[in-house]
N, C-alpha and C positions, 0 to 999 in steps of 0.2 A: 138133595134140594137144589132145585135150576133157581138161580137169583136173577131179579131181571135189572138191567142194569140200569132202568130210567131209577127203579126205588134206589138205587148206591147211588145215582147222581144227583137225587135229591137229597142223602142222606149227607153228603159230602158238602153240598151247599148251605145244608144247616148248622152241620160242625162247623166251616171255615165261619158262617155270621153268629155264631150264636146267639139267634133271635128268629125266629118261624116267620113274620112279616118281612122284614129283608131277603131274606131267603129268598120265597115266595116271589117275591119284587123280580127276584135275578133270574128266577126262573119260568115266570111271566105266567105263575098260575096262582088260584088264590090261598089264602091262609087255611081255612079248612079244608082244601082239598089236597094240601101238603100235608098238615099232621092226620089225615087218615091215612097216606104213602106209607109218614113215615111207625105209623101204627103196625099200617100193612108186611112191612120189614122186619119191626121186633117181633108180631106173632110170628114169622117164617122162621125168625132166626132164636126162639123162645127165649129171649132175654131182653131188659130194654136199653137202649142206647141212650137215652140222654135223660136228666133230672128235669124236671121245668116244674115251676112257681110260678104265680104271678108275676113276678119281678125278672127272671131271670131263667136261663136256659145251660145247661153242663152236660157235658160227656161223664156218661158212668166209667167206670173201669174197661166193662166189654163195647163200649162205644168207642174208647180210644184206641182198643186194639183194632177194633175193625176199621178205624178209619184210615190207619196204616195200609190193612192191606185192600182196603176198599180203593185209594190213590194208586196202587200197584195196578190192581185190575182197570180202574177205568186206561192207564195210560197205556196198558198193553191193549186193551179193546179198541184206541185213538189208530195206536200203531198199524192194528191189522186192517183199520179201516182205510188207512192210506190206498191210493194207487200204487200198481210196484215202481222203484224207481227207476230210471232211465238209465240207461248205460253212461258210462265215465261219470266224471266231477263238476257241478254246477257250482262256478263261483262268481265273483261278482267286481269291479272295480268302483271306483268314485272318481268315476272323469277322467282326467290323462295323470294322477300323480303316480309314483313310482311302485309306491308298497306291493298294491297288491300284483301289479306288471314283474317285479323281480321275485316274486313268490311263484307265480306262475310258472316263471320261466326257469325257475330252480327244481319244481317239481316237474315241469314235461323232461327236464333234462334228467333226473332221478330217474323217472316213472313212464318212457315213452311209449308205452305200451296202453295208456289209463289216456284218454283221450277226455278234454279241460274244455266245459262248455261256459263262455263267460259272458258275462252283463254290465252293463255299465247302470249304477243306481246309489243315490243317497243313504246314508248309514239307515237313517230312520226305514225306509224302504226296503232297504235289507234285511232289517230284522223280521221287518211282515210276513218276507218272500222266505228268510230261512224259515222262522215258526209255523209257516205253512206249507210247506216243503218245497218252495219251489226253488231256492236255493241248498248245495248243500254245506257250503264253508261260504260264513262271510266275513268280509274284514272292512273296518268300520270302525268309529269310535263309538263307544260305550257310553250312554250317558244316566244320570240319575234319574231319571224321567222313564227309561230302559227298564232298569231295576224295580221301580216300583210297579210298573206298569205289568210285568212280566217278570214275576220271580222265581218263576222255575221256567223249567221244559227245554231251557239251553244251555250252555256252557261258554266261557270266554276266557283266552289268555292275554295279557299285554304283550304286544307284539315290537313297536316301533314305537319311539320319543322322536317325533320329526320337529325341528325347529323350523319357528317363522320368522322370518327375514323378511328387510324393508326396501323394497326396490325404488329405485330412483326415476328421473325421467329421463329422457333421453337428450344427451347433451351431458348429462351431467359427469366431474370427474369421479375416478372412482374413489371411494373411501370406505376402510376398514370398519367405523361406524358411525351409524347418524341418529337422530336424534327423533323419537313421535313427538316430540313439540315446537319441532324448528319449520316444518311445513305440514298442509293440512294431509291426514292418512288416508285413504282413499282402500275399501276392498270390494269384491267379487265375491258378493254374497246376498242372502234375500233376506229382507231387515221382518222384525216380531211381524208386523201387522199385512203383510205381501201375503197370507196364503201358504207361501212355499218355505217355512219359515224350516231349517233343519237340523240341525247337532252342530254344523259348523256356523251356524247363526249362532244358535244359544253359545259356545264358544267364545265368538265376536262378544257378543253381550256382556257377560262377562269380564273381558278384557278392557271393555269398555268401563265397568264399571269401576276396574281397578287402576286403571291409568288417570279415570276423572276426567275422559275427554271421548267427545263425539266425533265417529268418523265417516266417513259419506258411502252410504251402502251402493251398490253400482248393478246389484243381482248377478245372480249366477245365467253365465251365458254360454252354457252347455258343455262349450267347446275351450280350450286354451287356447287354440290363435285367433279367437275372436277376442280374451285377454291383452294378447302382446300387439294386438291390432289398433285397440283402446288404448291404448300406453301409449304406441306410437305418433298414433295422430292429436293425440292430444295437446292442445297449449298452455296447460295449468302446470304450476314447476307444485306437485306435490308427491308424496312417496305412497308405495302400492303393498300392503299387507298381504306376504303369499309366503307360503312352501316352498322349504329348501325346495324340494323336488324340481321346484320349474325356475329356481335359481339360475342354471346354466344355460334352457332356454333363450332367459331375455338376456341373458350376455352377449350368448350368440346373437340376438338381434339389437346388440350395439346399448343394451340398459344396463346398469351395475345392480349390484345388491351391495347391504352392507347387513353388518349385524346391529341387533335392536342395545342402543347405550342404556333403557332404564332399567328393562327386566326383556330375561331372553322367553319369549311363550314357547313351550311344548305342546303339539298336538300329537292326544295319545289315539295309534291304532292299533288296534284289539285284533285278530280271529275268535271269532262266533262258531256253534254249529249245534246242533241236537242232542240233547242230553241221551237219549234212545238210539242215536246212527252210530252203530256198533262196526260199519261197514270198513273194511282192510282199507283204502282209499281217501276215505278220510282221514283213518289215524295216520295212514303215511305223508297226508300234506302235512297237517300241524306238525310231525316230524320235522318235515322240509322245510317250513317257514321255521319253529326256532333255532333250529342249525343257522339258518340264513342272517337271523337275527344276530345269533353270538358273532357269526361270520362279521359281520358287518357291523359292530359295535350298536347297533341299534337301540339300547336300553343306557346310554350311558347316559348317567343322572346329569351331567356336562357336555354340552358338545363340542367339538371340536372347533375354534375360532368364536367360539361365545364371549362376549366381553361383557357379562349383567347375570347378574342371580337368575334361574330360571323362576319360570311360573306356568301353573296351571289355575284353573279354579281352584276352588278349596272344598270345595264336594267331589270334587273326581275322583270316580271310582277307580282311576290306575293309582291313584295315594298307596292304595292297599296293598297293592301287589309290587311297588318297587320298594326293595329288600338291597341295601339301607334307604333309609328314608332320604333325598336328594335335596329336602328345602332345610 
């Protein structure tokens, strides 16, 4: 018996709704032209797949089996449908911060034979470009929005706990820590209603919500020295919401940082990649980043010069995965 696979992809969309109008809805065809499909599938396959009443729609016994491996076959069918992929590793950065630059350069130095095609792109964008293959590892934060949105078809590990740090203005002396309520916080990022709104927005938000104070959104300006540029010339004595990462940066251009006195934030970074890229290459980066990781104490529920309880959201999906629990 040849199965054709539009009848399993309609058959899959009535299982995942159980309801034949919904279905139909997602599938952008009508209600009777769906239950004769899926008519057309139980006669091929002489058995019937679902119970339906007036009220209500069920998977029979041999409905649930097939819908197991009905999910097999479409994703192997997706797979082959792909274009082949391109030689070496497609990954991806978020701007100038460190993570994924010292991953990078931990796997050319491993693997310098495997040649590292890289992108600079927002987590949320990332995930498009992984789930559609145009990326092949990405590293990004995870968010609950992520999850719901897209519950299969990828994979993710926690990767890096980077702390955020409060950078001063320029003049100022330096100090171990200060305080988000002693002058106005100021970040470099693109607030709900901008359009560009992205994982490290919702973040902000967030944090925002938890501290009980508003902070002046400034957008994201592609580049960091157009950040430490904004620092510099500005006349407002207030403090700047960034990543260890670019801590040393503005030191170097004569700014301190301090660490956060109420609560220390973590922003978690993940590696992404395809639940299907079976490919030797991939599994040796995520190799090479969590080596890098332990390397470098990266996971540690405490950082190093932290003076405040840490915090993340409280829907964060890295809650799950740090093992013991850190709050």
């Amino acid at each position: 018996m040849d199965l054709d696979l539009r009848l399993v992809r309609y058959f899959v969309a009535v299982a995942d709704e159980l309801h034949f109008g919904r279905a139909a809805a997602r599938l952008f065809v009508s209600q009777p032209a769906l239950s004769r499909q899926i008519r057309r599938l139980e006669d091929q396959l002489g058995e019937p797949l679902f119970v339906r009443d007036s009220r209500h729609v069920t998977l029979t016994a041999r409905g649930e089996q097939f819908l197991d491996d009905a999910r097999r076959l479409l994703a192997l069918a997706d797979t082959m449908a792909q274009p082949a992929r391109p030689p070496g590793l497609r990954i991806a950065h978020v701007f100038e911060l460190s993570t994924s630059r010292l991953v990078a350069d931990a796997f050319s130095a491993a693997e310098p034979g495997i040649e590292l095609r890289e992108h600079a792109m927002d987590s949320i964008t990332q995930l498009g470009a992984l789930l559609h293959g145009r990326l092949d590892v990405a590293i990004l934060r995870v968010t609950p929005r992520m999850l719901l949105a897209h519950p299969s078809g990828w994979r993710h590990r926690l990767l890096r706990l980077e702390p955020m740090v409060l950078v001063g203005s320029p003049g100022d002396a330096e100090a171990p820590t200060a305080s988000f309520r002693d002058r106005p916080v100021h970040v470099f990022g693109d607030p709900p209603d901008s359009g560009t709104y992205t994982a490290h927005g919702q973040y902000l938000t967030a944090l925002e919500e938890r501290l009980g104070l508003g902070m002046r959104w400034l957008g994201t300006p592609g580049a960091f020295s157009f950040c430490v540029a904004h620092v510099l010339r500005s006349a407002e004595r207030v403090r700047y919401l960034e990543f260890l990462s670019y801590a040393d940066k503005y030191a170097a251009a004569g700014v301190p940082m301090s660490w956060p006195e109420e609560l220390q934030p973590l922003y978690p970074w993940s590696l992404a990649w395809r639940s299907d890229d079976l490919a030797p290459a991939t599994t040796r980066l995520v190799e090479v980043a969590v080596a890098l990781a332990a390397e470098r104490g990266w996971l540690a529920p405490v950082p190093p010069g932290a003076a405040a309880p840490t915090w993340m959201p409280d829907d964060e999906p890295a809650w799950a995965e740090l093992r013991p629990h850190p709050r």
